[in-house]
N, C-alpha and C positions, 0 to 999 in steps of 0.2 A: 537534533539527531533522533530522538524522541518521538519528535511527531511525525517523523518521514516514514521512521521504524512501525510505529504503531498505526501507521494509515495504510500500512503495506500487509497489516497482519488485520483482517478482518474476516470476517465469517467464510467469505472463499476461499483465501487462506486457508484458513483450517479444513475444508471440505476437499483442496484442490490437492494439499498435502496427505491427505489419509486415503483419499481414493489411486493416488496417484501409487502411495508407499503399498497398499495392497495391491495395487497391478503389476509393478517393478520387483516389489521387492527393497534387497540391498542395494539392486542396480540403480533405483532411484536417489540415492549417493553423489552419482557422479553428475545425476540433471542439476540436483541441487548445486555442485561446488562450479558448472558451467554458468548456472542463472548468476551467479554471487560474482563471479570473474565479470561480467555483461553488465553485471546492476553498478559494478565499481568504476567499470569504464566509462559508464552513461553520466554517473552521478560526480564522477570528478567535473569533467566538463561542464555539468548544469551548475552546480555549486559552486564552483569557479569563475563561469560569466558572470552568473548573476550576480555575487558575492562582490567582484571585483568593480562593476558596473555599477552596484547598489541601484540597481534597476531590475521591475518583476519583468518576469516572459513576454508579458504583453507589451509590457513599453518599450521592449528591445524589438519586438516582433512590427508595430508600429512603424519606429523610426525606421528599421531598414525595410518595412513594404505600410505604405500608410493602408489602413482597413484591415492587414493580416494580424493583427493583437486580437481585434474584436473577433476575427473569426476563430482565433483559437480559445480566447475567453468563453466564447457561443461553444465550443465543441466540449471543454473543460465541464461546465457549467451542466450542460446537456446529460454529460454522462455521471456526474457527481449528483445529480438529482435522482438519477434512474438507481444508483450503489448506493446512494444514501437509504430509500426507502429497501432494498438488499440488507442494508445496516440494521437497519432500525428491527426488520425484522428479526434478524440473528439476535438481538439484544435482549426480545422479547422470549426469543426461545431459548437465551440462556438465562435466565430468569424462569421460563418454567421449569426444566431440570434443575436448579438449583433451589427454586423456593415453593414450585408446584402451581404457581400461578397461573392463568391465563394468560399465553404466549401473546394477544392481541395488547392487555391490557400490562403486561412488561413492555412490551412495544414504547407505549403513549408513556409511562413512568419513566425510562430510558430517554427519551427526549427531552424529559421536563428536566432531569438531571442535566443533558448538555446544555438546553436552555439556559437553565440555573447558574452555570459554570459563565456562557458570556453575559448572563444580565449583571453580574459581580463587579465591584465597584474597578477591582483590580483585573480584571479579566486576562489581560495575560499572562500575571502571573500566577492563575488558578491555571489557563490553557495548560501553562509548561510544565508545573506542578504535577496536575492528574495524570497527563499522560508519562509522565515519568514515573509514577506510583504506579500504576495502573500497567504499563512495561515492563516494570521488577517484580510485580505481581506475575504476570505470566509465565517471565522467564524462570521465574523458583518453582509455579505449579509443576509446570511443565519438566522443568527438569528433574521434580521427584517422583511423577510418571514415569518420567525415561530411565532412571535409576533403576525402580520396583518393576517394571516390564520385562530387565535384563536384557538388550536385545546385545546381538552377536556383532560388538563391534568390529573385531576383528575383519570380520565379515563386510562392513561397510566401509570402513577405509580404502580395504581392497578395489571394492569395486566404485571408489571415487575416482582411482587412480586408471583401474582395469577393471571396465565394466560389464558383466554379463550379457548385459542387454544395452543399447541407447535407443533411445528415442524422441527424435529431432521436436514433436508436435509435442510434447509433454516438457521438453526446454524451452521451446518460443512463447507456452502458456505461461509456465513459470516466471521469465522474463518480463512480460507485458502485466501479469496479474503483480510482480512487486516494483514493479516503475511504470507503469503505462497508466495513462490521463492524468487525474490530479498530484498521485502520487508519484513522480515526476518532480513537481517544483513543492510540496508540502515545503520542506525542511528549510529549501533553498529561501520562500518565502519568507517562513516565519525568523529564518538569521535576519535579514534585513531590516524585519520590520522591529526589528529588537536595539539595530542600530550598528549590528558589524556588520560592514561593507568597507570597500575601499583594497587598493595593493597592498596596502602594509597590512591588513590582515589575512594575506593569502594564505599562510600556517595552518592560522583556527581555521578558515575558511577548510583546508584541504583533510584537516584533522577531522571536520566534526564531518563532512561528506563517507568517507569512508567508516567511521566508525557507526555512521547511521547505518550504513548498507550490513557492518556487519553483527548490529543488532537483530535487523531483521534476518541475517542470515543464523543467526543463533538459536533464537526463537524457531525458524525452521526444522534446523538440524536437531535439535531437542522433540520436536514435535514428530519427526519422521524417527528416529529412535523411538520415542514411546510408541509409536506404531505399531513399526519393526520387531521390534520385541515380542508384542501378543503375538502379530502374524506370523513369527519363524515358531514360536513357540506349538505352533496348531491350531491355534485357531481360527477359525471360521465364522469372518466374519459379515454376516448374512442381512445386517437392517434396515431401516432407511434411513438410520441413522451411524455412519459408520464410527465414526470418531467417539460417540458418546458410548455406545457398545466397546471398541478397544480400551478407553480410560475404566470402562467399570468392570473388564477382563483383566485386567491391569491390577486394579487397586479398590474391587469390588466397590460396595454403595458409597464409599467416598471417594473414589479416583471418578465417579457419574458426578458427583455434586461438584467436586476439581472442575469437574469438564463445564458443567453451569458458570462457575467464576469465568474460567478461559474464555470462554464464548461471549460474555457478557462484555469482557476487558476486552477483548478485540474487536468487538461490535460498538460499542459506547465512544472508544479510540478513533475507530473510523467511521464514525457519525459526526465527532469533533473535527474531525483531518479535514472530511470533502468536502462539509460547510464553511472551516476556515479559507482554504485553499480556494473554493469554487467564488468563494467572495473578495479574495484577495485579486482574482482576473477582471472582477466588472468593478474595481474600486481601485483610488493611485493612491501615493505617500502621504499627498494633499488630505486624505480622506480624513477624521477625525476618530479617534480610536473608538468612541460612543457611536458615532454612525455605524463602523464598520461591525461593531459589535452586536446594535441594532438588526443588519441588515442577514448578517450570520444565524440570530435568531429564526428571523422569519425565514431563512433559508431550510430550515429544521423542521420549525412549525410546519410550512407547506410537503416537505418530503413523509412528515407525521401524519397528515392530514391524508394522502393519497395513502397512507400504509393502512391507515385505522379504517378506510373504505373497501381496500381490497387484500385486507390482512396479510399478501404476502408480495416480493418482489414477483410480477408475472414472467413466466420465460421469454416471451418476448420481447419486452421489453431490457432484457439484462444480454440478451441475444445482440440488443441493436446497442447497449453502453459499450457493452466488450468490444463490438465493432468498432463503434465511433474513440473507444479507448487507446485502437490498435492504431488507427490512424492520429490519433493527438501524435503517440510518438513522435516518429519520422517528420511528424511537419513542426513540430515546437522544439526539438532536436535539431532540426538543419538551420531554425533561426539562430541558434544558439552553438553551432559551428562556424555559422558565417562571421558572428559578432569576434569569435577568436582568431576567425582566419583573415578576413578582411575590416575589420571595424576598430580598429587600436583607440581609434578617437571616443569611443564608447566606455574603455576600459581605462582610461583616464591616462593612456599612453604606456600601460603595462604590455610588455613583451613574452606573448602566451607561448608558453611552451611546447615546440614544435611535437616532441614525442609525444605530448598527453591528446594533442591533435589528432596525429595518426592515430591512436589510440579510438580516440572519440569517432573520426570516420571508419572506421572499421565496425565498431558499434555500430553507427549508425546506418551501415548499410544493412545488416541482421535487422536493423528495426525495420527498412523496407518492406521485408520479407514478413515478418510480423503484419506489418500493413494489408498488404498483400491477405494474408491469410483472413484479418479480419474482412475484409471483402468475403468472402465466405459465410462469414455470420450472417451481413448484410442480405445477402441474397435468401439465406435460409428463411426469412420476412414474407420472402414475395411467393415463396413455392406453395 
């Protein structure tokens, strides 16, 4: 739950959330409680197959098209390298705000901590561990932000329900940035590779899916209140840094150092998330937990290496992950509709539940449209 949460809350995140709450307002309320309805739909069904199947994306992706695993491993992989070194940066620059370091050189110390975490004799039960600390760390910062900010709840309920404004492009980023690429199969992975799988645990299986989503949707809704609060309250806020400016409008020179932990915890989280996840696609069950471990490092190490050369994610480059992010959806999605709608023999003869189906195809035509959109990005490369 943990890790799906906390790979879903990374530096964007928090950048997509703050510019988004000063553009909207209250009315970004109701993007939020639409992205959450969308990420529950997507994630029952991911969590579900693979859970029940005890098989990763890719080897359901395989069997029902042989060469479509790897090509969606290749796209996973692609884009988790280009957000990792995104990561890595954030991590660096929560680290400067918080200890005044050089944001380069928090960068490269942030790695060596994830490093540190899978060289561990027990590595995933440090994985599971940090990111659960490190999750309850956010949600209490952040919720004593949103406290001391006072923002106008009344105001925001409202416009979950009835909302001033909507705006469709500001819901499909929402959606794609908390389930699209890696973040997607995080959680669903790492249940497996822990060893629940099977129909007799489709309960836990359906328990821990949702309550992941509405982790991450917690973490949100705290973070667009503490927002909300400085911005209804007056102020103006003008930096390049928007989010660390509201926390220290907030909760003056400690709600700025707050904003250093938050930043660091959600950056470090999803440094851990895309390297686990991005090595879980080019590696099977077969793999040995020492290799796998191994292989997650050096996944780190090289994303460290291209950061510490060009200090920061290029927009280009984050132009063409989001792209290639948009498009993982809809196509690791529809292998994972096929497997519940036609593949029983996959699911060890479990009878998938037809509503959670329509459910899931409905989702997943919205992810089309995401797709779609990311084609957009794409093009913005070649102009």
């Amino acid at each position: 739950m943990f890790l799906m949460a906390t790979s879903a809350v990374g530096p964007g995140f928090i950048v997509q959330t703050t510019n988004f709450t000063v553009q909207l307002g209250a009315a970004f309320a109701f993007a939020i409680l639409v992205s959450i309805l969308v990420d529950i739909a997507v994630q029952l069904n991911v969590w579900r197959v693979i859970g029940v199947s005890g098989k990763r994306a890719q080897e359901l992706a395989n069997t029902v098209l042989p060469g479509a695993g790897w090509f969606l491993a290749a796209l996973i992989c692609l884009g988790g390298l280009v957000f990792n070194v995104g990561n890595i940066a954030g991590a660096g620059l929560g680290l400067n705000v918080l200890l005044g370091i050089d944001a380069r050189l928090g960068g490269i110390l942030s790695a060596v901590v994830a490093i540190a975490i899978f060289l561990s004799k027990r590595a995933g039960l440090a994985l599971d561990k940090i990111v659960v600390v490190l999750g309850a760390v956010m949600i209490i910062l952040v919720a004593y932000v949103a406290i001391v900010s006072q923002p106008p709840l009344g105001e925001a309920i409202k416009n979950a329900v009835i909302p001033e404004n909507i705006d469709f492009l500001i819901i499909t980023t929402l959606i794609g940035g908390t389930i699209g690429g890696y973040i997607t199969y995080a959680g669903a992975h790492r249940m497996i590779d822990t060893g629940i799988s099977g129909k007799e645990n489709v309960r836990e299986i359906t328990r821990s899916s949702i309550l992941g989503i509405i982790i991450t949707g917690v973490i949100r809704v705290l973070l667009f209140l503490a927002i909300l609060g400085v911005v209804a309250g007056g102020v103006a806020l003008t930096s390049d840094n928007l989010a660390a400016e509201a926390f220290q409008s907030a909760a003056g020179d400690l709600g700025f150092r707050l904003f250093g932990v938050i930043l660091w915890a959600a950056s470090i989280t999803s440094v851990i998330g895309a390297a686990y996840t991005s090595i879980s696609f080019v590696t099977t069950s077969k793999t040995s937990p020492r290799v796998r471990s191994l292989a997650t490092c050096a996944f780190i190490a090289v994303s460290t290496v291209i950061y510490s050369f060009i200090g920061q994610a290029p927009a280009t480059l984050l132009i063409m992950a989001g792209a290639v992010n948009g498009l993982i959806l809809p196509v690791g999605f529809a292998v994972i509709l096929w497997v519940a709608w036609r593949r029983r023999d996959l699911l060890g003869g479990y009878v998938y539940p037809k509503g959670l189906l329509i459910i899931g195809v409905l989702a997943w035509l919205l992810t089309l449209f995401l797709g779609y959109q990311s084609l957009g990005g794409l093009a913005k490369l070649w102009v």
